[in-house]
C-alpha positions in Angstrom: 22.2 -84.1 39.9 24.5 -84.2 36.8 28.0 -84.3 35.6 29.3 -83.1 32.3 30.0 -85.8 29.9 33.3 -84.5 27.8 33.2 -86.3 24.3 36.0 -85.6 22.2 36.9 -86.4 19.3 39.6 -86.1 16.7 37.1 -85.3 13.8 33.2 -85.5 13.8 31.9 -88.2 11.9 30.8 -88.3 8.6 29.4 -89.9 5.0 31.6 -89.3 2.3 30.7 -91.0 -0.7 30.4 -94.7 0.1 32.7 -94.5 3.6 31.0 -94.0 6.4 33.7 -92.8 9.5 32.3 -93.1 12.7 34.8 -91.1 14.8 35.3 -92.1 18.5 36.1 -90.6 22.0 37.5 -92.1 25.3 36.9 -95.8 25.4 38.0 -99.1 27.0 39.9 -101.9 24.9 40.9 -105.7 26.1 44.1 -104.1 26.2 43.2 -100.8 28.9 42.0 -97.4 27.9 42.1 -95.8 24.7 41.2 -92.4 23.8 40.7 -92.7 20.3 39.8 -96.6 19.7 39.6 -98.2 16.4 37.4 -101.6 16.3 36.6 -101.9 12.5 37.6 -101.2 9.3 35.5 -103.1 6.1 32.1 -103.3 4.8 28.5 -102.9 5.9 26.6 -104.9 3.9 23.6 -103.6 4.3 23.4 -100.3 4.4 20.4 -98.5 4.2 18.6 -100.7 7.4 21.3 -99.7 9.4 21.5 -96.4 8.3 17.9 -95.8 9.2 18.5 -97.6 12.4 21.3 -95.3 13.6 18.9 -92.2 13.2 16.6 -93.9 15.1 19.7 -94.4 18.1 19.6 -90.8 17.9 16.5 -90.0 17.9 15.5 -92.0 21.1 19.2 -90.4 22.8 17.8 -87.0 21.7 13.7 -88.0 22.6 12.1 -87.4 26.4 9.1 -89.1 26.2 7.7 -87.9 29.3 7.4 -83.8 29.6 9.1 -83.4 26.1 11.7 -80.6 25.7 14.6 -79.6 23.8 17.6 -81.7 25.6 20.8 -82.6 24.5 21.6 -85.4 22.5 24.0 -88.0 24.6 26.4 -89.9 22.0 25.5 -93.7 21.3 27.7 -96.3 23.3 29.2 -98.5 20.8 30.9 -101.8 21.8 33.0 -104.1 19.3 32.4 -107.8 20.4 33.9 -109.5 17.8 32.0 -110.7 15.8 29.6 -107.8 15.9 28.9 -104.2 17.2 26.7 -103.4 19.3 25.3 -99.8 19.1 23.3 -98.1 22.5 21.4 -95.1 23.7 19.0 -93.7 26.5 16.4 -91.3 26.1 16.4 -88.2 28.1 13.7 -89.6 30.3 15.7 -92.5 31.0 12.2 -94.6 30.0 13.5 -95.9 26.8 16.7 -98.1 26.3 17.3 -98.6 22.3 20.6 -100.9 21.2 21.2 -102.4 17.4 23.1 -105.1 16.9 25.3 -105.6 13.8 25.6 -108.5 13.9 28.3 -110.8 11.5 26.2 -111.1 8.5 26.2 -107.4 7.9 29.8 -107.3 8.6 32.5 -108.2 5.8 36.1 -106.6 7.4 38.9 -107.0 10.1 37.7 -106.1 13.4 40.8 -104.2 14.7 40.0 -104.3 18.4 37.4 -105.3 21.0 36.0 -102.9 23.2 33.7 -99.9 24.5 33.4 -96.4 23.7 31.1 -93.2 22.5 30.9 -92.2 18.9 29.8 -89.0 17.0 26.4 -89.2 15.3 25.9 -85.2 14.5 23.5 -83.3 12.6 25.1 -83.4 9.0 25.6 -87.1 9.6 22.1 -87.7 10.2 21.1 -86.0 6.9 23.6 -87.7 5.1 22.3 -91.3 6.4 18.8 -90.3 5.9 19.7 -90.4 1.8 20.9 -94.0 2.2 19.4 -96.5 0.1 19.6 -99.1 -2.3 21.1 -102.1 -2.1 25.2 -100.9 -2.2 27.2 -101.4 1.1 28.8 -98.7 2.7 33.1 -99.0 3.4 32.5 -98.8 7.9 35.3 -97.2 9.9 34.7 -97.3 13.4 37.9 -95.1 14.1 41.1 -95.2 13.0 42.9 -94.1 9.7 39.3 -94.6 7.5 38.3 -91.6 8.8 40.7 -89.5 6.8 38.0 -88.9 4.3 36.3 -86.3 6.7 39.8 -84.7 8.2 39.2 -81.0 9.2 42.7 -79.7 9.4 43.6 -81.9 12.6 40.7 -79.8 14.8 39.9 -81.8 17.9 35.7 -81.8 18.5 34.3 -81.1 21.8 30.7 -82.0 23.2 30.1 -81.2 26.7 26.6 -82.6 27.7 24.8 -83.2 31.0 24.9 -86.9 32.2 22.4 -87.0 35.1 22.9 -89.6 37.6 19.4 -91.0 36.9 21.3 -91.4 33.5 23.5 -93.7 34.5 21.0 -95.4 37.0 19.0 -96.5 34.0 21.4 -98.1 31.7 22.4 -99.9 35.3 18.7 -101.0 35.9 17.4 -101.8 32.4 19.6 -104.9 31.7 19.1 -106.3 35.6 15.0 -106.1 34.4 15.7 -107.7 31.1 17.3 -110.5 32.3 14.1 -111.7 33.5 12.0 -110.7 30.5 11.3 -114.3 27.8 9.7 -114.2 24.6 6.2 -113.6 24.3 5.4 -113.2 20.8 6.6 -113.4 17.3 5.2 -112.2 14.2 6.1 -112.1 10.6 6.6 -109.0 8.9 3.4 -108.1 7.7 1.8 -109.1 11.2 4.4 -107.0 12.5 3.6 -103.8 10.1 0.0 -104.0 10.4 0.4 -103.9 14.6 3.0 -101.8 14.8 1.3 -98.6 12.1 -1.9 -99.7 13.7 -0.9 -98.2 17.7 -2.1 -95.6 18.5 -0.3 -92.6 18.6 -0.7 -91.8 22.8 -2.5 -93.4 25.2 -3.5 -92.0 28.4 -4.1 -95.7 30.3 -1.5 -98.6 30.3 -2.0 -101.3 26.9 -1.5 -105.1 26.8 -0.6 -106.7 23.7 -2.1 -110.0 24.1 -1.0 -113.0 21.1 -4.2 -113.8 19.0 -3.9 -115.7 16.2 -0.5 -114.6 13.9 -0.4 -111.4 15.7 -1.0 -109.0 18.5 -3.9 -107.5 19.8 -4.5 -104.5 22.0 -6.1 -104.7 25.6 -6.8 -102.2 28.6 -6.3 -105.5 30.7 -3.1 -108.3 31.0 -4.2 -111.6 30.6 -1.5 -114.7 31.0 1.0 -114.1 28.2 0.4 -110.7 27.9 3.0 -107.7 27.4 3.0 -104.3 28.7 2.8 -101.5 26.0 2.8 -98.2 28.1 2.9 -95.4 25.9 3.1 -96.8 22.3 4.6 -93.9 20.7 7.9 -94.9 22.3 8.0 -97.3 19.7 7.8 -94.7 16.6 11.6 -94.7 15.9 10.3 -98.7 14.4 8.3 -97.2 11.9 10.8 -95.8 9.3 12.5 -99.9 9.9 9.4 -101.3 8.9 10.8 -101.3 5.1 14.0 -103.5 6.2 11.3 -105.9 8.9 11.8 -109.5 8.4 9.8 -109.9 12.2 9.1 -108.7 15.2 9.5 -110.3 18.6 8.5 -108.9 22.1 9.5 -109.9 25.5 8.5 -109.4 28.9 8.1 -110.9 32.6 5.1 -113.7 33.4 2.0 -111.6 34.2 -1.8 -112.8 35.9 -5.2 -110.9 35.2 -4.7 -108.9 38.2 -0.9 -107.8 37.1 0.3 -103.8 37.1 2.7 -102.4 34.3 5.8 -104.2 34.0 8.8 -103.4 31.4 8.9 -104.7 28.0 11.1 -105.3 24.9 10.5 -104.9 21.3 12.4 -106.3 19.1 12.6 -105.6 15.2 14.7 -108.0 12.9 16.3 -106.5 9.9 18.9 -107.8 7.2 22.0 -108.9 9.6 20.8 -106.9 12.2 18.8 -106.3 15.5 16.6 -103.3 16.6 15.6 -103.1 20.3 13.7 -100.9 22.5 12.9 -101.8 25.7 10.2 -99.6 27.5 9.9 -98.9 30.9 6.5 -99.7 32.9 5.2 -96.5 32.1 5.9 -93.5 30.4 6.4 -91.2 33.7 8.9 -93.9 35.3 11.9 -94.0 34.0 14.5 -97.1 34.3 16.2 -95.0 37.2 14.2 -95.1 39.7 13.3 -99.1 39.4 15.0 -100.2 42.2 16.1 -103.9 40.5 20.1 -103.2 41.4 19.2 -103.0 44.9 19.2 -106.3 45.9 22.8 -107.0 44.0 24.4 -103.9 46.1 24.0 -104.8 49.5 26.0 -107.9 50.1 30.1 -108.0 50.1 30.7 -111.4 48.5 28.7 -110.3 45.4 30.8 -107.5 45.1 34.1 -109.8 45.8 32.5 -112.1 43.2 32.3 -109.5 40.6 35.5 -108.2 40.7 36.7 -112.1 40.0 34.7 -112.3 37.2 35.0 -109.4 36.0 38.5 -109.9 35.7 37.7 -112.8 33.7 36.0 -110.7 31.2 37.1 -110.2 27.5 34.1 -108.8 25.4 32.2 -111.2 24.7 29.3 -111.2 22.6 27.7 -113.8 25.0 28.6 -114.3 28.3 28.8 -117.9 29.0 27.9 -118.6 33.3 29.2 -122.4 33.3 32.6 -121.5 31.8 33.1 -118.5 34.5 32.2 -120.8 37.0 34.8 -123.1 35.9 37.4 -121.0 35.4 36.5 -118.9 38.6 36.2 -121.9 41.0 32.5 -120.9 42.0 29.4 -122.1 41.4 26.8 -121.3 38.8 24.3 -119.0 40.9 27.6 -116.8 42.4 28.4 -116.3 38.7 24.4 -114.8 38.4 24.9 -112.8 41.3 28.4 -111.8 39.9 27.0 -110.4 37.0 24.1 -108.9 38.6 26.5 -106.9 40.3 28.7 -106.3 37.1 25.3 -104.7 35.0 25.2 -102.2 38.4 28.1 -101.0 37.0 27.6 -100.6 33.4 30.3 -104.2 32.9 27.5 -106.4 31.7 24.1 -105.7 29.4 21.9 -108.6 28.3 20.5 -109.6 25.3 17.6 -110.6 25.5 17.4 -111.9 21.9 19.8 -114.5 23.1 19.1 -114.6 26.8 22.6 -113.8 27.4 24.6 -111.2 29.4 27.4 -109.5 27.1 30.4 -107.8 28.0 30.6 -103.7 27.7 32.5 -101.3 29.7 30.1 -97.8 30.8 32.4 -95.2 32.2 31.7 -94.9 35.6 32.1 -97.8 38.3 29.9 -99.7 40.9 30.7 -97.5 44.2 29.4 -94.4 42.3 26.0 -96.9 41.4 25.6 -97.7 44.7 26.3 -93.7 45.8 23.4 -92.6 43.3 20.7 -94.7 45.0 19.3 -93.0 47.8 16.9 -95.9 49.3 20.4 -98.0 49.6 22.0 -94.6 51.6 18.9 -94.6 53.9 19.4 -98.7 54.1 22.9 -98.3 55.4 22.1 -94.9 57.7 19.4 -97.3 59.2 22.1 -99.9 59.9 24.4 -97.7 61.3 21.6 -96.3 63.6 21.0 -99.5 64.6 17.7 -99.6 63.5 17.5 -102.8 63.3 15.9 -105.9 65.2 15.5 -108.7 64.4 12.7 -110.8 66.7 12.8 -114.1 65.0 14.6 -116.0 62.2 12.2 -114.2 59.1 11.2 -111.2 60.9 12.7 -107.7 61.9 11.5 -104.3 63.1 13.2 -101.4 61.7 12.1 -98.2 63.6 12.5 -94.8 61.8 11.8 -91.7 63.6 10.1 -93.5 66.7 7.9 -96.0 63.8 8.3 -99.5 63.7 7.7 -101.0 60.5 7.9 -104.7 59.7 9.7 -106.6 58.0 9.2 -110.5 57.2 11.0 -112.8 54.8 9.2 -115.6 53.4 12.5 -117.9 51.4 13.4 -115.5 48.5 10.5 -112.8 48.8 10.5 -110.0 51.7 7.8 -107.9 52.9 7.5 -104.7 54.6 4.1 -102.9 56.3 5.7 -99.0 55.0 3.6 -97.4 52.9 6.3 -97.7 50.0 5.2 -101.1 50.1 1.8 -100.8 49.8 1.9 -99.2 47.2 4.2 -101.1 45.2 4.4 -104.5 46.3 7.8 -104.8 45.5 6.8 -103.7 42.0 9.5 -101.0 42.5 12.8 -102.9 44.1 12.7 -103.0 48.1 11.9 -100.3 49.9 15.0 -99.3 52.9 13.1 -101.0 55.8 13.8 -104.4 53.4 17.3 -103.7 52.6 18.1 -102.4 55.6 16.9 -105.8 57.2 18.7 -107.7 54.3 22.0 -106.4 54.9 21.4 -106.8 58.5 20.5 -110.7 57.8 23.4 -111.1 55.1 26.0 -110.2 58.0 24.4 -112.2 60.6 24.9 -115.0 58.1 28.1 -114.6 57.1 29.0 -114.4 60.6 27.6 -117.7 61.6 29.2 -119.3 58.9 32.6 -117.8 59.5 32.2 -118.9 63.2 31.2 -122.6 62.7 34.7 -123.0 60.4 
């Protein structure tokens, strides 16, 4: 299923001599909605890295990985934190997740506002950037009256693109999975050029990038401190950076000998500036159908939580949990859960650079997350058909269509004997049997607390 995504805009963006206007559409401010925000007016230092690393935004926004086909390109989300802008897009696929951050040294101006929204990166634009180079900064309006330079007679322009649900699903999953991704690897520049030219340009079976010596090496099998590579040419949009590299840095999840394909992040460091693409466990599964939000949907004092700390929110660069918990009168690990919840909704990304969450506002909100995930509408169908049963503390039986399947929790970690589960071990979010049983438990719970007070 899809909606149409409306962009408009008051002019499309453009390169004019050494001003670069990046025009804007509908957005979100500290202050409320804007529909033509203007964050920053000054210099970008250095140009021609994040010139080239724009095209590549586009070119993963306009790319499917898997089954490639003409699609339409989806504008890059650009938020203004301050002290940097952070610039994102999602391939058709939904598989890849790029973002650069520009970050203060590569910014010499007065940052005008602090917020969220979509800007124009057309065809002509891309040629123009595509000529950048030398050492010159470029004069960066993100909005506002430095756009005049590419006025065409007051015209308004229109994009109308589909934005598939899975879509949203995927910038809603990927920062939930990153947030338990650490660093795995670093390597200098040339380390980082020889591996990354070196990859191959498909591969039919999942890769490994395993540290060895200064850099990476290539295997068909994860050993501990490993990293998935499924599908290196989803990293390709690095190659043209490789120029502007000063390292390269790659994150992931703990893995064992025995571990299947996980997500990963690459990282590229350039002048003032951050490339990332993070990759989804393979190249036919996209973020959308990972199943990480799951867990942070079904309980109500999450959600409560969230809207308390979300309200506490002012685009930050870097989210900081022990001040919200101060200021919110609630513990550390509600804050997690808070803004677990918060990335559902587009609220939160992370940065995995910094191991942070970050404040950004996607437009669409957490009811219509929760309304796009079909094992969560099967969970609460089963709950309302009382499907339910629990025979001990850590054990239920959830019966669908005259089956019983079980479901046992063990502390933290759940279980299920479905097939889903066999399969995927958990590999994939819960299946419905286990959420269906969670939200079962999480009321009980609440119950018995609110009837010992």
């Amino acid at each position: 299923m899809a909606t149409a995504q409306a962009y408009a805009y008051t002019r499309p963006s453009a390169l004019a001599g050494d001003t670069l206007g990046l025009s804007t559409s509908g957005g979100t401010t500290a202050t409320g909605p804007d529909a033509h925000p203007h964050f920053f007016s000054g210099l970008l230092t250095q140009a021609a890295p994040a010139a080239a690393a724009l095209i590549g935004l586009a070119d993963v926004a306009q790319a499917r990985y898997f089954q490639p086909q003409l699609t339409a390109m989806r504008d890059p989300v650009v938020t203004c934190n301050g002290d940097r802008l952070r610039m994102e897009s999602f391939s058709a696929c939904c598989g890849v997740y790029a973002r650069l951050d520009v970050l203060e040294g590569a910014l010499d101006g007065d940052v005008v506002a602090l917020g969220t929204t979509n800007v124009d990166v057309n065809g002509p634009l891309r040629e123009a950037l595509a000529r950048v180079g030398g050492s010159d900064p470029l004069h960066l309006a993100v909005g506002g009256d430095g756009l005049a330079v590419t006025t065409l007679d007051g015209a308004v322009v229109e994009k109308k693109v589909p934005l598939p649900e899975r879509w949203l699903r995927g910038f809603a999953e990927v920062q939930v999975i990153a947030a338990g991704f650490d660093l795995r690897a670093e390597l200098t520049a040339p380390e980082a050029v020889r591996f990354l030219r070196a990859l191959p340009r498909a591969a039919r079976d999942v890769l490994w990038a395993t540290p060895a010596g200064r850099g990476l090496r290539l295997a068909s099998r994860p050993s501990p401190g490993s990293v998935c590579l499924s599908g290196p040419e989803r990293l390709q949009t690095m190659l043209p950076l490789l120029r502007f590299a000063r390292a390269l840095r790659t994150y992931g999840p703990a893995v064992a000998g025995g571990s299947g394909p996980v997500a990963s992040a690459w990282e590229l460091e350039l002048p003032g500036m951050r490339y990332v693409l993070t990759l989804s466990p393979e190249i036919r599964r996209g973020f959308s159908g990972e199943g990480a939000v799951l867990d942070a949907l079904i309980t109500d004092e999450a959600a409560g939580d969230a809207d308390l700390i979300g309200a506490l929110l002012a685009f930050e660069p870097r989210v900081e949990p022990d001040l919200l918990a101060e200021r919110a009168g609630v513990d550390r690990s509600r804050v997690r859960a808070a803004l677990t919840q918060l990335g559902t909704s587009g609220r939160v990304g992370y940065d995995t650079a910094e191991a942070a969450h970050f404040h950004r506002e996607l437009p669409y909100d957490p009811e219509r997350v929760a309304a796009m995930n079909p094992r969560l509408r099967s969970a609460h169908a089963l709950v309302n058909e009382g499907a339910v049963d629990f025979t001990a503390d850590d054990l239920a039986v959830v019966t669908v269509d005259g089956r019983p399947r079980q479901v046992r929790f063990d502390g933290d970690r759940v279980s299920c004997t479905c097939p889903w589960w066999a399969d995927h071990r958990g590999g994939r979010g819960p299946c419905k049997h286990a959420l269906a049983a969670r939200i079962v438990r999480a009321k009980t719970l609440e119950t018995s607390g609110e009837t010992s007070r």
